[in-house]
N, C-alpha and C positions, 0 to 999 in steps of 0.2 A: 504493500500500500504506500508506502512511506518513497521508495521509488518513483510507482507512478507519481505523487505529487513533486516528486524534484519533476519527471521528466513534463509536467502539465507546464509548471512555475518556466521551467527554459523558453518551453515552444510560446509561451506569450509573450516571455522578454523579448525572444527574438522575431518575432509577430513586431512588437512596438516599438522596436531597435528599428524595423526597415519602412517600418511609417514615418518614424521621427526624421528619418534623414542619417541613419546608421550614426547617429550617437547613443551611444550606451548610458551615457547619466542624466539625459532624457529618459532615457528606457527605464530607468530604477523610479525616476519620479513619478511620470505618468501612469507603474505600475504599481508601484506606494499606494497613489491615489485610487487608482483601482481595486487596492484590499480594502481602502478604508472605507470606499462607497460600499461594499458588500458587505463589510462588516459593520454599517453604521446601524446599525437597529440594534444591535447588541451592546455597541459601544453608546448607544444614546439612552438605553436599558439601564449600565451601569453607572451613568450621569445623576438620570433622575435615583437611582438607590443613593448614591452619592450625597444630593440636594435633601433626600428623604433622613439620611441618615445625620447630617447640620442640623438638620430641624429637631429632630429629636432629642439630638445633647443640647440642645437648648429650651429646651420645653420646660414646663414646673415640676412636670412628675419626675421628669430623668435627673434635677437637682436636688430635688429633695430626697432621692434616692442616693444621691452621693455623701448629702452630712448625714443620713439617720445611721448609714452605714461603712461609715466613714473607718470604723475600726476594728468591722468585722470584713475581711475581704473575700471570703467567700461567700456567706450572704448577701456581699455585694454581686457580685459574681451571676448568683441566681437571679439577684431581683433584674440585676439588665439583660439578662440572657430572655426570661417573663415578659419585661417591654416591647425587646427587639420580635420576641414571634406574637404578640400583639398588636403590634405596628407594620408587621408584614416586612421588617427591616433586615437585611443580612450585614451585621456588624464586617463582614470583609468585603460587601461589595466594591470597596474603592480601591480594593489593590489587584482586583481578578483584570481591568485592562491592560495593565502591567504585565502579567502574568500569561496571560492570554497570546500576547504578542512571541513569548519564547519561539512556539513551535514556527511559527509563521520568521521570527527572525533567522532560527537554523537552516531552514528552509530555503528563505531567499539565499543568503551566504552561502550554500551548495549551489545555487542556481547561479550565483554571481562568479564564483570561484569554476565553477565546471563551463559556464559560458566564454569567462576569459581565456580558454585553453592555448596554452603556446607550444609547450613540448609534441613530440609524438604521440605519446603517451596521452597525453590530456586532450588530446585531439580524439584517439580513435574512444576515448570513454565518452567524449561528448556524442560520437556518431552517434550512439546506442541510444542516446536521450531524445534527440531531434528530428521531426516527422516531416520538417519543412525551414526552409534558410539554411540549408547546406551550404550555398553559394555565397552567404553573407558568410561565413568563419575564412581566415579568425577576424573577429572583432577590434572596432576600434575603443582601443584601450584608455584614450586621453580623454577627458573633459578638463573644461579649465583651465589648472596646473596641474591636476592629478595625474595617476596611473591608477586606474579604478582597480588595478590589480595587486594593487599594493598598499603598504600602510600608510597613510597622508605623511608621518614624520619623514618618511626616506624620499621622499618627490616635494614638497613643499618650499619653494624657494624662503620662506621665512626662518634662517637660519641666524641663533645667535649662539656663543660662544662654543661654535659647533655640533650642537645642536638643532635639529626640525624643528619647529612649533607647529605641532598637531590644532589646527586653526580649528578643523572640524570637529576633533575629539572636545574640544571648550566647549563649541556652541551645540554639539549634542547633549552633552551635559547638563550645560544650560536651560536648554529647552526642554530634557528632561524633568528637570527641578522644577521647572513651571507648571508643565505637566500634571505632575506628582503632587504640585502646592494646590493646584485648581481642583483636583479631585481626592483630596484628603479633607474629612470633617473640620472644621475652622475651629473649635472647640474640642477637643478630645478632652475627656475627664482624666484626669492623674489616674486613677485608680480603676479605669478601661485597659484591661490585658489587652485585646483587642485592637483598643485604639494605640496602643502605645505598641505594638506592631508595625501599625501602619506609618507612624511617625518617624521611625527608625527608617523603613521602608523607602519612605521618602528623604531619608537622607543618604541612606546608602546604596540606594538603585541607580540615581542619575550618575554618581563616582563609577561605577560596575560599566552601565551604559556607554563612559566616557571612554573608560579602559578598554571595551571591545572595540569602541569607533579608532582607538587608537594602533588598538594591536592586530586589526585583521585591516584586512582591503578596505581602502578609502570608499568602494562601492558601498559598502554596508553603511557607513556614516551617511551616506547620501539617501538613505532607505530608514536611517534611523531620523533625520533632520526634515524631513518632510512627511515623517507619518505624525513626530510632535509637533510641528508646524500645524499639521488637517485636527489634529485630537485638541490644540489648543482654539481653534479658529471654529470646531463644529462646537465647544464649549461654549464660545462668546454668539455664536450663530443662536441658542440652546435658551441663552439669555442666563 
């Protein structure tokens, strides 16, 4: 199974690589944008859980559920677990689009890694994948400054004391963290396992996010920087 979806995920890069005008980091956006239109009912799903779930840590009953049990913390424990399936609220909703994204991230990154093929080698495993655009391989590798094939640090003319400056790896981060701030409860109670999960989550995912955009092919940052670009923009769309 897992196969056929690399080889689905290729045949439409390379479908959208030869409509774009054979740029590849066209290809990655245009096709960003196309997981995120399909995926938008589910992603707009765990929004409003999201909105659902601010409102609740802010309501009267979910406060005064924090000082009456302020020093029993498993008591506490039950009485919000009580609210939350009373309100119809899933205390993790706002870290499952995070989450969500993994299989769809490994996926594209075999798609992007197996499209760029240059050796022999990496040539005849793409044959296996590709139903159509034989005649477009191999692919043009450049957008921008990049080498979509590589890590932005080692192609990036922003070089100081011999060093890259991973431009992308910042602003995926970045954009991460925004991400992650727009869809974490604005309130979490101290004393919310839960929420203090998710708090963590959103500090330590956009750092992870930055690190991958850093250390694999600059393709993938271009796939990570434009799906937080559509996830912050359907957010403000959302109201």
């Amino acid at each position: 199974i897992w196969d056929t979806v690399i080889t689905v995920f290729i045949n439409i890069l390379l479908y959208i690589y030869d409509f774009v005008g054979n740029n590849f980091g066209l290809a990655i956006i245009f096709f960003t944008l196309l997981i995120r239109l399909i995926t938008y009912p589910l992603n707009a799903k765990q929004m409003k859980s999201t909105q659902a779930m601010q409102d609740l840590q802010q309501s009267e009953e979910w406060q005064k559920i924090q000082k009456k049990y302020k020093n029993d913390k498993e008591k506490l424990a039950q009485e919000q677990m009580r609210v939350y399936q009373e309100q119809g609220v899933s205390p993790f909703g706002s870290c499952l689009p995070t989450l969500i994204q993994f299989p769809l991230i490994i996926a594209l990154y075999q798609s992007i890694t197996r499209s760029l093929a240059v050796t022999p080698l990496q040539l005849l495993d793409l044959s296996k994948h590709i139903t159509m655009g034989a005649a477009l391989i191999p692919l043009n590798r450049i957008f921008l400054w990049l080498d979509l094939s590589q890590p932005e640090h080692l192609t990036t003319p922003l070089v100081i004391f011999g060093y890259g400056i991973p431009l992308l790896a910042i602003i995926v981060a970045a954009t991460s963290y925004l991400q992650t701030k727009l869809m974490t409860p604005t309130n979490p109670s101290a004393g919310d396992q839960s929420a203090q999960m998710t708090k963590m989550m959103g500090l330590y995912m956009p750092l992870f996010m930055g690190w991958l955009a850093y250390s694999f092919p600059s393709g993938l940052a271009i796939y990570f920087i434009t799906s937080n670009v559509a996830s912050i923009a359907q957010y403000g769309f959302m109201g």
